[in-house]
Backbone as CSV, one residue per row, in Angstrom:
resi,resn,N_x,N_y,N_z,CA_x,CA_y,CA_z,C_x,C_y,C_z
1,UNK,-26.281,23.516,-9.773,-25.508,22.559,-8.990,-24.205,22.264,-9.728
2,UNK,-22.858,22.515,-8.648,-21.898,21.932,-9.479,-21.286,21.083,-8.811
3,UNK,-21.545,20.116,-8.986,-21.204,19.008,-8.151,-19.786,17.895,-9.241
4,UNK,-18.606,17.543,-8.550,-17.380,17.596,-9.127,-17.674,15.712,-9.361
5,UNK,-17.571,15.086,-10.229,-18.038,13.944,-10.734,-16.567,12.867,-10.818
6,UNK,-16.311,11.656,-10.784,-15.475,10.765,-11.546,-13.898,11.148,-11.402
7,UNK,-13.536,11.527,-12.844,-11.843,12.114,-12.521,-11.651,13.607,-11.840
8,UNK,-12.317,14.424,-12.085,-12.450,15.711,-11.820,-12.361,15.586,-10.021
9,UNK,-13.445,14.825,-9.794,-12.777,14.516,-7.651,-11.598,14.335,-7.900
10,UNK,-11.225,13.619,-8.248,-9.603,12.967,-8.113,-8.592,13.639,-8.779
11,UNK,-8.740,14.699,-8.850,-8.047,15.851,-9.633,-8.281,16.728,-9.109
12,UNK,-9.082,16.816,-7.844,-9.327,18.510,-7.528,-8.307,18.260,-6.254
13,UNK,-8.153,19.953,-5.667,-6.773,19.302,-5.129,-7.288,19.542,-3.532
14,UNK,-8.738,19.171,-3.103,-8.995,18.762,-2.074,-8.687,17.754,-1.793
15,UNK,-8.928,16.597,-2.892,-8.483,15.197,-2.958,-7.738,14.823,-3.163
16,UNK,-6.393,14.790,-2.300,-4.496,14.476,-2.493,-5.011,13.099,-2.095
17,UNK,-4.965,12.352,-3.194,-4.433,10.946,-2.930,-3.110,10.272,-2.503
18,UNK,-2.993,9.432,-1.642,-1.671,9.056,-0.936,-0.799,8.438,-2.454
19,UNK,0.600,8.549,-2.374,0.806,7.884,-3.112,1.035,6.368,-3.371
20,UNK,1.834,6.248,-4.491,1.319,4.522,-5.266,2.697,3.898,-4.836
21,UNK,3.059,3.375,-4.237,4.435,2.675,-4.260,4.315,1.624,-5.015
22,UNK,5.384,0.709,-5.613,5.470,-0.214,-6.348,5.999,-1.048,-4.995
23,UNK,6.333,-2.747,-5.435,7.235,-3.253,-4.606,8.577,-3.210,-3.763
24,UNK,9.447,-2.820,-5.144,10.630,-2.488,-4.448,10.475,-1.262,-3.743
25,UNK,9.753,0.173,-3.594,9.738,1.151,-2.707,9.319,0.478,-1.559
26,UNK,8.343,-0.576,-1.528,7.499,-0.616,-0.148,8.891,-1.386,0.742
27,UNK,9.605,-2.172,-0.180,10.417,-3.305,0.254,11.662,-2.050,1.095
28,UNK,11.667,-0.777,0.672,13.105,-0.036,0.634,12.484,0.664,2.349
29,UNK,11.107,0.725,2.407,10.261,1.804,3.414,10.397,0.983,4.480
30,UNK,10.415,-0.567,4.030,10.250,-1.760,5.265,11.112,-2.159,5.723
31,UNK,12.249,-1.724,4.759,14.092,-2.291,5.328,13.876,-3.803,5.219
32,UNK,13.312,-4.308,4.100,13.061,-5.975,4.490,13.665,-6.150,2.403
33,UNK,14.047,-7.606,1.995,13.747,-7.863,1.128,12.688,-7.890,0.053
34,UNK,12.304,-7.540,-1.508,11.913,-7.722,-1.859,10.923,-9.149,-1.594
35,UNK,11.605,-10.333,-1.681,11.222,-11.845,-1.440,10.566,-11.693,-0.056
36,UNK,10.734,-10.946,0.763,10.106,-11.514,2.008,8.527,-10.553,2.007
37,UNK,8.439,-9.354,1.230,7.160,-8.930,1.054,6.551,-9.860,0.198
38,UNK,6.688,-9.961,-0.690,6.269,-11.347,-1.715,5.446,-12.579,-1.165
39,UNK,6.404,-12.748,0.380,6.227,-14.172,1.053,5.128,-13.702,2.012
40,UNK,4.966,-12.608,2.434,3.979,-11.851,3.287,2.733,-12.128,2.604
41,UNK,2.644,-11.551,0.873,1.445,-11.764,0.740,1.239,-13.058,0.380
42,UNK,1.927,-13.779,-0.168,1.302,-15.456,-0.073,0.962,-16.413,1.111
43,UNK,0.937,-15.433,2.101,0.669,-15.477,3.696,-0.592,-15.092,3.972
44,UNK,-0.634,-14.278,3.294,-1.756,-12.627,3.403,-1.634,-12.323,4.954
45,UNK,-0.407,-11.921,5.061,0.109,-11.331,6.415,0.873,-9.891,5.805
46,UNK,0.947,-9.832,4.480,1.681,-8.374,4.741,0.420,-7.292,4.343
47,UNK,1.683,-6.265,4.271,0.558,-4.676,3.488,0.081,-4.516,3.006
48,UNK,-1.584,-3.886,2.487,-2.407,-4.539,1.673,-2.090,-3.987,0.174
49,UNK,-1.763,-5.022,-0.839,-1.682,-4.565,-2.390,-2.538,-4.707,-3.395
50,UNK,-2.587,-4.065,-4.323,-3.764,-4.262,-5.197,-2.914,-4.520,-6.687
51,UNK,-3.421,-5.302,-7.546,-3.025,-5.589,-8.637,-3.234,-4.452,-9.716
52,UNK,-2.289,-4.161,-10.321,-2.438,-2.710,-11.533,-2.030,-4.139,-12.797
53,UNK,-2.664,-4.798,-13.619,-2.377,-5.815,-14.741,-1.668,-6.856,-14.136
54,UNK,-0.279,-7.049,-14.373,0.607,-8.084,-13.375,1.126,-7.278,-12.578
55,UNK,0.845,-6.048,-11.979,2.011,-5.452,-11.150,1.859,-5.126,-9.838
56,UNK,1.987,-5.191,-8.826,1.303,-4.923,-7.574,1.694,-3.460,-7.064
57,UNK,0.804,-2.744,-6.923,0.756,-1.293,-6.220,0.391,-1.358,-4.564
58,UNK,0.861,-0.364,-3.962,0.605,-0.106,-2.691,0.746,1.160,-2.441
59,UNK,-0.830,1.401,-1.847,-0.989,3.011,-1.087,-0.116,2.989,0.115
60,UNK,0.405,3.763,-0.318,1.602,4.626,0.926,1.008,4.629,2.449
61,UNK,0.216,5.395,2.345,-0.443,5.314,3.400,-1.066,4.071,4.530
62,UNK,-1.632,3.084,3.400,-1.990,1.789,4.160,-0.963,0.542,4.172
63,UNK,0.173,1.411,3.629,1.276,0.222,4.432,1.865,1.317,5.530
64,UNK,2.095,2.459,5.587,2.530,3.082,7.254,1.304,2.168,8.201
65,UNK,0.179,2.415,7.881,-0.706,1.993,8.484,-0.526,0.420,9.092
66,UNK,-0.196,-0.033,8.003,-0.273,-1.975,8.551,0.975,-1.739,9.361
67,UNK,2.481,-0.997,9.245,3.046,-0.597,9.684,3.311,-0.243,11.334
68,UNK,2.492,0.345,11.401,2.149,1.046,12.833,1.178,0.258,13.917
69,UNK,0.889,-0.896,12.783,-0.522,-1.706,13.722,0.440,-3.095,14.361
70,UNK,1.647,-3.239,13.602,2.240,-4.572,13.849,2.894,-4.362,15.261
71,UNK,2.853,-3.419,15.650,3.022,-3.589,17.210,4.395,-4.570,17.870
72,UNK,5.161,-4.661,17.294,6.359,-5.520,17.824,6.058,-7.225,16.965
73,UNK,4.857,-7.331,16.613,5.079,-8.495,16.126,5.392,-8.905,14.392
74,UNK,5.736,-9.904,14.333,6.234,-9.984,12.751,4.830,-10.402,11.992
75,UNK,5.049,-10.138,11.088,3.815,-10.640,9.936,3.485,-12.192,10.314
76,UNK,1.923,-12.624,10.522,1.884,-13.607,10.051,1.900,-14.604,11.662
77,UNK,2.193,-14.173,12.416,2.567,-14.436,13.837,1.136,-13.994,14.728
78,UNK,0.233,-15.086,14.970,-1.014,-14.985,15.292,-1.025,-15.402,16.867
């Protein structure tokens, strides 16, 4: 059995992980301010981010995604 374990999945190149944007990319993809993604998540109305130490990362992919779901409306607007 060779079954691909831990880093080795995530290294094989079946498994293309989306990439990592930082803030200012997501802010540049959204055409919006830095400050107003910021204000999104102290909303928890924007794109979903995950903390890397103090730094916030975002999969590429699941902000097109939150992206494509907002449908004409603005963040946060229920």
């Amino acid at each position: 059995m060779n079954a691909k374990r831990g880093w080795e999945t995530l290294m094989s190149p079946e498994a293309e992980p989306s990439p990592i944007w930082d803030a200012d990319q997501v802010a540049a993809y959204l055409k919006v301010p830095k400050a107003t993604l910021y204000g999104w998540r102290t909303k928890k109305s924007g794109p979903p981010a995950r903390r890397v130490g103090r730094h916030l990362r975002y999969k590429s992919d699941e902000v097109i995604e939150w992206f494509d779901k907002l449908d004409g409306q603005l963040p946060g607007d229920d």
